[in-house]
Backbone as CSV, one residue per row, in Angstrom:
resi,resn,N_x,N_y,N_z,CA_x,CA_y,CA_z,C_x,C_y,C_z
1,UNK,17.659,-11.054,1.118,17.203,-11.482,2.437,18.201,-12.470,3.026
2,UNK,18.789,-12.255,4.338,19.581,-13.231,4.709,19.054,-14.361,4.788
3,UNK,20.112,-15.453,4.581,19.433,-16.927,4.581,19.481,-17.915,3.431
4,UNK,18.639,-16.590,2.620,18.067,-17.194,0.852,16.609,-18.422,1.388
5,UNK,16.084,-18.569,0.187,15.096,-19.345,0.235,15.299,-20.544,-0.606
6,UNK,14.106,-21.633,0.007,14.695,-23.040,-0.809,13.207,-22.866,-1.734
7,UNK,13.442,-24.096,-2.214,12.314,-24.054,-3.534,11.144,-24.309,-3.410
8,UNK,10.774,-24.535,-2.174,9.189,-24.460,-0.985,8.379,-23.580,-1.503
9,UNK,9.366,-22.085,-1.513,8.704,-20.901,-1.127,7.424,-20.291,-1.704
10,UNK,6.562,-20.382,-0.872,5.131,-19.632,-1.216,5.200,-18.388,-0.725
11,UNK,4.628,-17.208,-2.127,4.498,-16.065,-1.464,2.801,-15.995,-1.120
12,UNK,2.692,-15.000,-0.122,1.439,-14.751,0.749,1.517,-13.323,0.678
13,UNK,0.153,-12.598,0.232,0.182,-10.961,0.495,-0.641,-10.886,0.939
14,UNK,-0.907,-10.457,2.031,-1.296,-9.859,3.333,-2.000,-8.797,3.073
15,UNK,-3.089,-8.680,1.839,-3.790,-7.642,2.034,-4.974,-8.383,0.910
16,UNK,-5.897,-7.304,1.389,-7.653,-7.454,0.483,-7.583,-6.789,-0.840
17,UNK,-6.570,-5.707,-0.531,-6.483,-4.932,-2.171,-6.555,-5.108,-3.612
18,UNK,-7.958,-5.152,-4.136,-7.816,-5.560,-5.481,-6.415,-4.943,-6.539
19,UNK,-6.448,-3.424,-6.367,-5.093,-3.230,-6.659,-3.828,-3.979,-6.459
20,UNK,-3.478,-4.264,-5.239,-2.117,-4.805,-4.891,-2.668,-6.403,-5.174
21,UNK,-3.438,-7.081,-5.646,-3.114,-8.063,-5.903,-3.474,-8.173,-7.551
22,UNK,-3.785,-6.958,-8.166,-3.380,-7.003,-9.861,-1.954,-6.626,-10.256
23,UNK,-1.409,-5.770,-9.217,0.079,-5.464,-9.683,0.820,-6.348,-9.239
24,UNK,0.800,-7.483,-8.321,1.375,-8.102,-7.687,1.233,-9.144,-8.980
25,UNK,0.348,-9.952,-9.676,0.336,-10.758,-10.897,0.532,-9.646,-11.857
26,UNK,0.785,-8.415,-12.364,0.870,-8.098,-13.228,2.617,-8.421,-13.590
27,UNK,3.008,-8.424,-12.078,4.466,-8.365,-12.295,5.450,-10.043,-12.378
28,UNK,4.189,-10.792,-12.726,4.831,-12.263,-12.726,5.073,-12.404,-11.227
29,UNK,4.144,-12.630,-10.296,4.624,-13.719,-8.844,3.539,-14.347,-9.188
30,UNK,3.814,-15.388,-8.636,2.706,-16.263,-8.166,2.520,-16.062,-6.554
31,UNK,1.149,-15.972,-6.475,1.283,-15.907,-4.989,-0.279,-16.683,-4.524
32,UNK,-0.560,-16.126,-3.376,-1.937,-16.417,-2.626,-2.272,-14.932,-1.336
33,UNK,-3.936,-15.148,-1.436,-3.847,-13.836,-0.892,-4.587,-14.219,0.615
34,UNK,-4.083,-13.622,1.340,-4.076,-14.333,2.934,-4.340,-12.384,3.571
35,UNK,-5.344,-11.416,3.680,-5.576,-10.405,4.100,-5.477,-10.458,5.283
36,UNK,-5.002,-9.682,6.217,-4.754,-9.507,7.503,-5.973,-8.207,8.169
37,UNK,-6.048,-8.382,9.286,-6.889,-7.682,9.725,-6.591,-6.632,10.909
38,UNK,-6.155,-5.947,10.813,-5.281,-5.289,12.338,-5.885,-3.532,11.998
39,UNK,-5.725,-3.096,13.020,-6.323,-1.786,13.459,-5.151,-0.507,12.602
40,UNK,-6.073,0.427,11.946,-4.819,1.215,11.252,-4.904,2.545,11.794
41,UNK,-5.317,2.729,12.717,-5.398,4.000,13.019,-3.804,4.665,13.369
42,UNK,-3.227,5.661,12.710,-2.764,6.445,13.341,-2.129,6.589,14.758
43,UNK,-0.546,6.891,15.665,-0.418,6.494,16.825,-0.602,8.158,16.926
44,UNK,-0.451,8.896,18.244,-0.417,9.959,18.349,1.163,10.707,18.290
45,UNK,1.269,11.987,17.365,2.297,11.955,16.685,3.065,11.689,15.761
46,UNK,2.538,9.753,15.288,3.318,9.059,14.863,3.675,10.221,12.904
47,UNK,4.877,9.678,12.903,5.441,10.571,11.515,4.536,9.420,10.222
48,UNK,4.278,9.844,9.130,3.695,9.280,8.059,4.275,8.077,7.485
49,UNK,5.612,7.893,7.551,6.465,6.508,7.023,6.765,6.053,7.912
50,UNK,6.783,6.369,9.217,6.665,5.288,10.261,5.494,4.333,10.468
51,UNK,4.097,5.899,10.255,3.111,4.577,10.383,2.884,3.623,9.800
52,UNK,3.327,4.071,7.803,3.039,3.003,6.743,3.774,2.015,6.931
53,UNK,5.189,1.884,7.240,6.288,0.640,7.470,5.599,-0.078,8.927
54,UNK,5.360,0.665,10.154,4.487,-0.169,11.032,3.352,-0.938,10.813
55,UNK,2.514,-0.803,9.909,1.294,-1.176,9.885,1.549,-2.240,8.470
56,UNK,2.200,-1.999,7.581,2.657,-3.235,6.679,3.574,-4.367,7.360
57,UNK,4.515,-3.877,7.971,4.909,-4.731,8.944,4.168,-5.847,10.172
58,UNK,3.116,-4.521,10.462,1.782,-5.648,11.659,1.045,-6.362,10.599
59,UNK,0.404,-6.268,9.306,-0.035,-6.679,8.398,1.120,-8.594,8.225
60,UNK,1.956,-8.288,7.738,3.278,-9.576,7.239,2.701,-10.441,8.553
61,UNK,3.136,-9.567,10.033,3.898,-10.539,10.900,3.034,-11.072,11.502
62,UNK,1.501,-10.848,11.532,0.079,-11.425,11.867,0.082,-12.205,11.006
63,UNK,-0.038,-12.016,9.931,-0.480,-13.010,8.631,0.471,-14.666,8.696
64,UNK,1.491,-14.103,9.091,2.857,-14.928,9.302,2.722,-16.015,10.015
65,UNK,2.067,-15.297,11.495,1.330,-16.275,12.736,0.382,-17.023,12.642
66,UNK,-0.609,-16.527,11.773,-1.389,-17.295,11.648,-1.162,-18.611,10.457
67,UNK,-1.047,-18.271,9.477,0.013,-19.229,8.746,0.676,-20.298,9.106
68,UNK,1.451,-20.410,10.336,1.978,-20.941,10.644,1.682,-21.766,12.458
69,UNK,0.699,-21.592,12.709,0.035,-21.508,14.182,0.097,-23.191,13.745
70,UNK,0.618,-23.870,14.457,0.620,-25.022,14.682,1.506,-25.926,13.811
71,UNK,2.302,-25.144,12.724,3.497,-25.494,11.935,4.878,-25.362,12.449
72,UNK,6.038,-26.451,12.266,6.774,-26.250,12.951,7.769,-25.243,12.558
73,UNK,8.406,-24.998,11.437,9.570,-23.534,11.159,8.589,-22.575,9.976
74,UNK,8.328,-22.870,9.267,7.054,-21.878,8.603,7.874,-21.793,7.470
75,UNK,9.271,-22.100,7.258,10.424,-21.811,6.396,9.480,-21.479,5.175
76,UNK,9.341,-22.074,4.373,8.490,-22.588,3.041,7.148,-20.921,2.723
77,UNK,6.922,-20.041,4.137,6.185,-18.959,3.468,6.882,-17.706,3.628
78,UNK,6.666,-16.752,2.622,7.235,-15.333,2.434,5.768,-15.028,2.448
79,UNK,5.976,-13.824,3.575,4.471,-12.711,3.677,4.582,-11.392,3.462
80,UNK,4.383,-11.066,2.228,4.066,-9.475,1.992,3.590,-8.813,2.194
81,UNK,3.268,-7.786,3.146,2.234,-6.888,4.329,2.850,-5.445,3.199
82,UNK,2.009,-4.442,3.378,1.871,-3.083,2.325,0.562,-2.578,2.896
83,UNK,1.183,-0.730,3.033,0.243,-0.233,3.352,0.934,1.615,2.922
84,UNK,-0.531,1.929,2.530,-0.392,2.944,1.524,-1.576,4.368,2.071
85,UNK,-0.475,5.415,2.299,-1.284,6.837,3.181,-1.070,7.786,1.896
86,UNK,-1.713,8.489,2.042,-1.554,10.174,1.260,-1.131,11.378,2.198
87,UNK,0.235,11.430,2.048,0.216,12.764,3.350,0.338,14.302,2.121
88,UNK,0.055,15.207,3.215,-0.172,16.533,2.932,0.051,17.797,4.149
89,UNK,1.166,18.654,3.768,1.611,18.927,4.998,1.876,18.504,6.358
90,UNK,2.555,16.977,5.807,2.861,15.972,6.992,1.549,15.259,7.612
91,UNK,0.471,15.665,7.153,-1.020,15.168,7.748,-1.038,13.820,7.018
92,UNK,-1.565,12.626,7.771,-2.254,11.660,7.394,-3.104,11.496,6.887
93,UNK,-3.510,11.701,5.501,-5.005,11.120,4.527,-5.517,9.746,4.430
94,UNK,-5.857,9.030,4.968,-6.233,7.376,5.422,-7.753,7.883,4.101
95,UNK,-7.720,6.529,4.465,-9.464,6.220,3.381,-10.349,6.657,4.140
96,UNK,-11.312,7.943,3.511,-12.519,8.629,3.966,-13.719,8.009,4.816
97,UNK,-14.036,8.445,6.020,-14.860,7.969,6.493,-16.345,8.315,5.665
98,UNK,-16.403,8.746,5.065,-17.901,8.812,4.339,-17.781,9.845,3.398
99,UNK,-18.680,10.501,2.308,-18.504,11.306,1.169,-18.154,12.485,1.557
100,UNK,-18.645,13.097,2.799,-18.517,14.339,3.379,-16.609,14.625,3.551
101,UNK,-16.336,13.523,4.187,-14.833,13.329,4.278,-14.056,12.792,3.430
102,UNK,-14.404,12.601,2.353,-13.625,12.662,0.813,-13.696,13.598,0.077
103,UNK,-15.291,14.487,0.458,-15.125,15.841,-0.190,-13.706,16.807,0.466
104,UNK,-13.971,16.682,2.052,-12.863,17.570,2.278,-11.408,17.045,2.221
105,UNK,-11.225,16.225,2.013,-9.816,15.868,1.248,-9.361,16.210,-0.078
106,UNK,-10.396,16.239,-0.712,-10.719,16.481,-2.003,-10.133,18.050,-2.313
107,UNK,-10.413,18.478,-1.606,-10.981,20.247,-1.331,-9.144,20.329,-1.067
108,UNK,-8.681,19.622,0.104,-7.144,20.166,0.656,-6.058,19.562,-0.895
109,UNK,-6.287,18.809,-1.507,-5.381,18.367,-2.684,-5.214,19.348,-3.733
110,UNK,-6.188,19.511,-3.792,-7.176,21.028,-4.783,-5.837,21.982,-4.902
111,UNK,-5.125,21.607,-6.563,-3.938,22.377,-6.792,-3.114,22.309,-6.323
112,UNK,-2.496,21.532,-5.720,-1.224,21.075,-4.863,-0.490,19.708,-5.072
113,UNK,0.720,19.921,-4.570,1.224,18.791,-4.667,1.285,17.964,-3.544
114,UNK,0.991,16.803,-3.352,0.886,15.866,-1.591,2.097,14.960,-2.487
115,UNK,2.284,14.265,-1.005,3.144,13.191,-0.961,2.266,11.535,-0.768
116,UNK,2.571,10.105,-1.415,2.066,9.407,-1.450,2.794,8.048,-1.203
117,UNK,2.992,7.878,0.043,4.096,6.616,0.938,3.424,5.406,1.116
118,UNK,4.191,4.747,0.654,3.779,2.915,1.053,4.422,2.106,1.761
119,UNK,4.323,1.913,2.637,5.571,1.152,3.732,5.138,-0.418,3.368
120,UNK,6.235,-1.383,3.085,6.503,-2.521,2.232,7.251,-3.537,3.392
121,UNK,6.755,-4.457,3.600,7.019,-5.134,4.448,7.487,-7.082,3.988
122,UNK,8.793,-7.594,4.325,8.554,-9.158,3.738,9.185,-9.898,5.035
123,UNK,8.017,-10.658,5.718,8.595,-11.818,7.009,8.629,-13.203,6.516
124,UNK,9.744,-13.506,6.647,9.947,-15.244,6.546,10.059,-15.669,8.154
125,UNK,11.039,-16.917,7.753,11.178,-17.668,9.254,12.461,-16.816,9.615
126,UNK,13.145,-16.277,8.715,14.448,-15.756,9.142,14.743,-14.282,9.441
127,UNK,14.109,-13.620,8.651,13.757,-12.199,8.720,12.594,-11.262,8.231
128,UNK,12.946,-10.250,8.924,11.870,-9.133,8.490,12.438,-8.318,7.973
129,UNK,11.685,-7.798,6.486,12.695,-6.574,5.626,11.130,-5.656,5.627
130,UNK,11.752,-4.530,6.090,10.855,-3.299,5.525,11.648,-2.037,5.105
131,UNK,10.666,-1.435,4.492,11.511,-0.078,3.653,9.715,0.301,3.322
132,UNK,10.570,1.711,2.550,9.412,2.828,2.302,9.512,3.370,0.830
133,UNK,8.471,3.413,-0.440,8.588,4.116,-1.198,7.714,5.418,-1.352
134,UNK,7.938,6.527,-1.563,7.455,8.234,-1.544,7.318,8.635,-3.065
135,UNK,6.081,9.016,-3.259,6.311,9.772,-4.856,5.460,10.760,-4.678
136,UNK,5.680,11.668,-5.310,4.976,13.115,-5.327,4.069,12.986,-6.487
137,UNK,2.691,13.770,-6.018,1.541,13.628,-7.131,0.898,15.153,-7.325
138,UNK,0.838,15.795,-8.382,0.386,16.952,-8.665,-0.902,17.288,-9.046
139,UNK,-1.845,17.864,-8.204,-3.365,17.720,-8.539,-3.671,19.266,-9.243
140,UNK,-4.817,18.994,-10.451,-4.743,20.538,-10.352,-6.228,20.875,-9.587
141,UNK,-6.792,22.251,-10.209,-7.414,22.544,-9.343,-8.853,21.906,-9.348
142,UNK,-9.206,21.791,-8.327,-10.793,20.972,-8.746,-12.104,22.415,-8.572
143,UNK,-13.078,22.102,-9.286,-14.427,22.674,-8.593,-14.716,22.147,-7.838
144,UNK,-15.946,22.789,-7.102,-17.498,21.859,-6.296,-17.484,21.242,-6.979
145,UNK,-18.039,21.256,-7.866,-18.830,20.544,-8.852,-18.156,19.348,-9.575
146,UNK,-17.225,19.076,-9.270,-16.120,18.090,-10.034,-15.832,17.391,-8.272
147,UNK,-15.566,17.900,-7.106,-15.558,16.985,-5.992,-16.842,15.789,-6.425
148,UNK,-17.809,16.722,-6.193,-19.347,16.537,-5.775,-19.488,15.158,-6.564
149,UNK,-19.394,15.098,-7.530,-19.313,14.105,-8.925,-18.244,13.207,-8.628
150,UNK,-17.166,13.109,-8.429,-16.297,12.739,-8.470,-16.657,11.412,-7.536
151,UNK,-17.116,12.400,-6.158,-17.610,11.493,-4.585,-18.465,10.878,-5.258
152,UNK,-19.926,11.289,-5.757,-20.926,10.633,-6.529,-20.620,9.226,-6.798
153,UNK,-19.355,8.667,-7.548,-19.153,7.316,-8.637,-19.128,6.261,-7.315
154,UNK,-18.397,6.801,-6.031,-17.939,6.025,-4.879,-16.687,5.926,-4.757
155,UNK,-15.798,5.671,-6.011,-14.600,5.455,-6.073,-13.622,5.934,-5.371
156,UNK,-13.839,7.286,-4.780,-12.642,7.820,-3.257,-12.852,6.470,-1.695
157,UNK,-14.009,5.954,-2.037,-14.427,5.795,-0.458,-13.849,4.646,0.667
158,UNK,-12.595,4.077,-0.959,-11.889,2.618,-0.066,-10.478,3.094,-0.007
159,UNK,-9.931,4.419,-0.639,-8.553,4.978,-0.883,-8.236,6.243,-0.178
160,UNK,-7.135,5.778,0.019,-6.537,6.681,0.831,-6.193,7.790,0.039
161,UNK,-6.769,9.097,0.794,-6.916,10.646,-0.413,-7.870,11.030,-0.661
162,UNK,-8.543,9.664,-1.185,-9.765,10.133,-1.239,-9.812,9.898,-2.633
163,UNK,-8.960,9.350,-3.413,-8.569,9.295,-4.487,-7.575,7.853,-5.491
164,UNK,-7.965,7.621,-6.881,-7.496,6.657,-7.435,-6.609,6.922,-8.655
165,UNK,-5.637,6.862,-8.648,-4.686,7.548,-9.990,-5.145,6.614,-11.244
166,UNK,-5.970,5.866,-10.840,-5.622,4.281,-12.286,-7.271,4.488,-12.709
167,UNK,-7.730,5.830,-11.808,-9.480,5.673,-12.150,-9.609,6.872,-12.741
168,UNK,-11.209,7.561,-12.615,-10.996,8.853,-12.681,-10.561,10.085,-12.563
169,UNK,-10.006,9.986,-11.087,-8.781,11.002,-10.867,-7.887,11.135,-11.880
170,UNK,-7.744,10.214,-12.934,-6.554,10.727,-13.787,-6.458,11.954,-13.952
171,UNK,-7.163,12.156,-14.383,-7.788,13.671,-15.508,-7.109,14.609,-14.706
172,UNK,-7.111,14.393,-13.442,-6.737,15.971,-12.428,-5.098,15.421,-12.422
173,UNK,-4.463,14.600,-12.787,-2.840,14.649,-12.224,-2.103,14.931,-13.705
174,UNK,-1.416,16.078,-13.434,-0.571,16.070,-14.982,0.150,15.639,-14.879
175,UNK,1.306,15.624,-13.512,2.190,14.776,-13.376,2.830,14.242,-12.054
176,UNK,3.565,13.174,-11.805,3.860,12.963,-10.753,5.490,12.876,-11.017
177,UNK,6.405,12.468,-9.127,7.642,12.306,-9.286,7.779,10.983,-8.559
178,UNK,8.246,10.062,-9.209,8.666,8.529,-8.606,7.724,7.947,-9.342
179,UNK,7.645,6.488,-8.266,6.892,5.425,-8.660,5.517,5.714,-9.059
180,UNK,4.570,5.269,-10.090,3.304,5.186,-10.303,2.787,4.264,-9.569
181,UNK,3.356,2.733,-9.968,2.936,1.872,-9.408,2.597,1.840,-7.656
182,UNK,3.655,2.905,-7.304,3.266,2.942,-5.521,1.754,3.975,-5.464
183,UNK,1.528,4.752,-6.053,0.736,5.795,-5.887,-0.870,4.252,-6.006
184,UNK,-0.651,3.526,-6.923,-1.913,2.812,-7.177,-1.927,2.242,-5.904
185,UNK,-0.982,1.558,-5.172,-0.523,1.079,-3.982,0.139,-0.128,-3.641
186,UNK,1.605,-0.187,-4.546,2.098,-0.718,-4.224,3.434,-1.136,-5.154
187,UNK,4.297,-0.482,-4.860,5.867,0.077,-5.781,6.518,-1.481,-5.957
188,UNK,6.462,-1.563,-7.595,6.727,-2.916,-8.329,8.306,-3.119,-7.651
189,UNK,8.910,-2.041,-8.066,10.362,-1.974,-8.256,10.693,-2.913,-6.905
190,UNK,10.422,-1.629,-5.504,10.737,-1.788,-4.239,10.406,-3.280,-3.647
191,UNK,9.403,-3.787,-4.309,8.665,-5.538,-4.025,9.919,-6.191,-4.411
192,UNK,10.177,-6.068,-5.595,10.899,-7.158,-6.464,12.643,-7.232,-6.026
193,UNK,12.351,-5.812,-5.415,14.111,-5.814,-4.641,13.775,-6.822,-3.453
194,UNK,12.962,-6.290,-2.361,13.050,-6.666,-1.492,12.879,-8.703,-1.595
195,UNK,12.437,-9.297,-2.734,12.225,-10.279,-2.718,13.186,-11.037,-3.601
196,UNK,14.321,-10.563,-3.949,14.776,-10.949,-4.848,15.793,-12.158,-4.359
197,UNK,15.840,-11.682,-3.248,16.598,-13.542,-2.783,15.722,-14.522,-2.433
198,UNK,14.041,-14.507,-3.113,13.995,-15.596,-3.028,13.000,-15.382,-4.693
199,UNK,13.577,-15.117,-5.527,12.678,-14.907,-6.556,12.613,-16.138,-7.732
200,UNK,14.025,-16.978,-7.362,13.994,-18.005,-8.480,12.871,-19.033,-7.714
201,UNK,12.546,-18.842,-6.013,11.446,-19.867,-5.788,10.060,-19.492,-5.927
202,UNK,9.778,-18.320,-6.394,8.336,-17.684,-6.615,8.009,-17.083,-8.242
């Protein structure tokens, strides 16, 4: 990150995600969790890694503002904004509006391979870094009867897909290509780059 950071630096992640804030301590930061609240819908058109890098990005640079609303350079916080889609034939899979609409997500994964993007976002006082990590996930085939159940536990109804690689869904993925850690939601590797000029202060 241009600049570098001084030994102030607090990291802040910008999201509610029990996931992204177990991988985020799994991976040694110390941080604090400061969730942002902004609208995720979809723009019309918009391509799938545009929206995820936009919306982790509105995630950081809200969180950022508020943070700092009445502080004078803000220097001292790093804000980590992340946000994580399931696409499938370029379609947007966002988190199911209700069981009916996790079944039919459920139903389109059914033996196929989708794509699973996290757009990664870090605002200081000096800059904004975003980037995108993509990994391919291989489902096999499901029944009714294995949706139906599946929807049953609840566990599709806060994830995008419709689905949790670190839960029961295991069972259906034999294998994937790339990051794991992004598929849960939120790519260790790609964090630890993007933060690495200020990592001896966090």
């Amino acid at each position: 990150m241009p600049g570098g950071c001084h030994n102030a630096n607090m990291l802040i992640l910008a999201s509610a995600s029990p996931r992204r804030r177990e991988l985020l301590a799994q991976a040694g930061f110390a941080f604090q969790v400061h969730p942002a609240h902004i609208p995720e819908d979809p723009r019309p058109g918009e391509e799938p890694v545009a929206y995820v890098t936009r919306l982790a990005r509105e995630k950081a640079e809200v969180t950022f503002a508020r943070l700092n609303a009445g502080n004078d350079p803000g220097e001292d916080i790093i804000v980590l904004g992340a946000d994580t889609t399931v696409t499938l034939d370029n379609q947007i899979l966002g988190k199911p509006e209700d069981a009916a609409d996790a079944a039919r997500m459920l139903r389109m994964l059914s033996g196929r391979s989708h794509r699973v993007i996290t757009g990664v976002a870090v605002v200081t006082a000096k800059s904004t870094e975003v980037a995108a990590e993509v990994t391919a996930v291989r489902f096999l085939t499901l029944s009714d009867a294995e949706i139906e159940a599946y929807v049953a536990t609840g566990e599709p109804m806060d994830k995008a897909g419709a689905y949790g690689i670190q839960g029961r869904a295991a069972r259906w993925i034999p294998r994937i290509e790339g990051c794991y850690f992004n598929v849960v939601g939120l790519p260790l590797a790609l964090v630890a780059s993007l933060l690495e000029g200020c990592q001896g202060a966090i």
